[in-house]
Structures are given as C-alpha cells and as structure tokens.
N, C-alpha and C positions, 0 to 999 in steps of 0.2 A: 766533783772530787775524784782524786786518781789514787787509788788501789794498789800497792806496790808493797810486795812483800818477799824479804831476803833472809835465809835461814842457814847456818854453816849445819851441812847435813854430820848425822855423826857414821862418819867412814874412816876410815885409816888416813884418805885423804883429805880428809877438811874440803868436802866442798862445799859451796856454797850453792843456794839453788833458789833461783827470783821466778817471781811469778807478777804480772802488773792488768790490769782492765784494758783494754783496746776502746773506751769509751773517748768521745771528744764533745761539746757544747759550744755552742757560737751562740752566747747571750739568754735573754730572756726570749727571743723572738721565734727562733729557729730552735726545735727539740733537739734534744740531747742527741746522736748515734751510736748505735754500740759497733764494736769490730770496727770502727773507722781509721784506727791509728795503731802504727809499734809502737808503744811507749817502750821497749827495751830493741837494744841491737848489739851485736858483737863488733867490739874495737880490735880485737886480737886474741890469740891464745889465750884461753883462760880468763877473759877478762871482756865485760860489756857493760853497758851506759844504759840507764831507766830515766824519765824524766818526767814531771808533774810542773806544768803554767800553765798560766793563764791565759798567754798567747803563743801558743803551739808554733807556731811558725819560724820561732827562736830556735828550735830544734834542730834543725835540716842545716842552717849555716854551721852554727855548733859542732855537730857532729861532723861536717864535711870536714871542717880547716882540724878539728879532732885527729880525724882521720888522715887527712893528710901531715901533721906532723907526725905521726905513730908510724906510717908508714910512706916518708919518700921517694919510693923508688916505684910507688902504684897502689892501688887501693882498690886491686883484686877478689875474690872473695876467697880464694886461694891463700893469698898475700893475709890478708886480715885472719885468715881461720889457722894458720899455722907461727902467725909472727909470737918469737916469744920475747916480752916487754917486762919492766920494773915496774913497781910498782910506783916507783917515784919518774919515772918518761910517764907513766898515765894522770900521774897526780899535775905533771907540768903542763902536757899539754890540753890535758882540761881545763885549765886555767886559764891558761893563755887564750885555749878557743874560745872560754866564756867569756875573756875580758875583752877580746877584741869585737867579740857579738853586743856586750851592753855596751861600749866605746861608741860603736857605730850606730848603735839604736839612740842612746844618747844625743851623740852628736849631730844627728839628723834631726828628729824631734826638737830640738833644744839650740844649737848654735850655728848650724848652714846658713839660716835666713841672715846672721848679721855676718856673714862672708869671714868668715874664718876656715883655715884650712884644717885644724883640729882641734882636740882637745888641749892639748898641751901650746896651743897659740892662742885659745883663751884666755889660758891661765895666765901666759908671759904678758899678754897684750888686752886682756880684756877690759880691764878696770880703764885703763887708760884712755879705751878707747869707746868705751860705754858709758864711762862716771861712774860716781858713785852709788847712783839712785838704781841704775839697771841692774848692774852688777849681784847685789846681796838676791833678786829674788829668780835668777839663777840659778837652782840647785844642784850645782856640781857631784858626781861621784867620787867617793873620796878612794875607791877601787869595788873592790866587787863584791856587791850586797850578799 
C-alpha cells in the first residue's frame, strides 16, 4: 500500500505540501523494501507527480513522455525547476502521457500477436478480421481507466 499525503498548507500562499512512502513490493515472494522508490517528482515550477501501482514500472515512461511535453526544448533540472506551466499544459499532458503508456501496455499484452499495427486498427479491422467469436472477449479500453 502507498502512503501519499497532500495538504494546501495555510500561508498567504496556498501551498500545497505532499509527503508519500518510498516503499515498493514485487509480490508475495520477495519482501516488501522501504526507501526503494520516488514515488513523488517535480514536473515544473510549482508543480510535481506522486504515484501508487501495482506495476511500478508504468512510472518512468509516464513521467518521461510527461516530461517531455511540459518542457520541449529539454528536460533539465534547471529547465523542469523553473518552467512556469497551467495548470491545464499539466492536466493535458498527463493525460496524454497516461494514455499513451496504457495504449502501449495494452496493445502489446492484448493485440501485437494477431499483427495489427494499433489500437485504432483493431477497432477499424478487428471484427472483420477475427470474427465474431474472438473479437467480444477482447477487452478493449474505452480510454483511460
């Protein structure tokens, strides 16, 4: 379980101040570690990414393609610690970076083996070229859980 906890502090500034576990778990087999992992990082001025899965490993792509839309011109720590962003460029390209991250997780898990080149060639071509029988037990993303 991951610990993450976010409080707008009461200042003239409204800040806000997170605090999360550095714990991570790989199953039943392998103990828990503590101090293993950032679960929090700075996207820009003012503004940074906490995260709680299952599968950790979702993180790091996330955060990169994150990072790279927030700031195109490099992803400095210079760059990242002074870029000042809306709140609505973080809301999008979180988004984006999330959706592109379950697309591809998806996509690989689920539709590479019957040679399709994405998701959206599934959908235009799947049925047709799978039947009817394959097709329903497929469970497409209807976008991002």
């Amino acid at each position: 379980m991951t610990v993450a906890i976010a409080v707008i502090a009461p200042t003239a500034e409204k800040q806000i101040v997170t605090a999360s576990d550095a714990m991570i778990s790989f199953g039943n087999f392998i103990p828990a570690t503590d101090e293993a992992v950032m679960k929090n990082m700075s996207i820009a001025h003012n503004w940074g990414i906490m995260y709680a899965a299952s599968d950790s490993t979702a993180f790091q792509p996330v955060l990169d393609e994150l990072l790279d839309r927030l700031h195109p011109s490099g992803t400095t720590s210079e760059a990242i610690r002074t870029a000042e962003v809306s709140a609505e460029d973080v809301r999008r390209a979180a988004q984006a970076a999330y959706e592109q991250e379950f697309d591809y997780r998806f996509f690989t898990k689920h539709l590479a083996r019957f040679g399709f080149e994405d998701i959206g060639e599934f959908r235009r071509d799947g049925y047709s070229q799978l039947g009817k029988r394959a097709v329903p037990r497929i469970q497409l993303p209807t976008g991002a859980p």
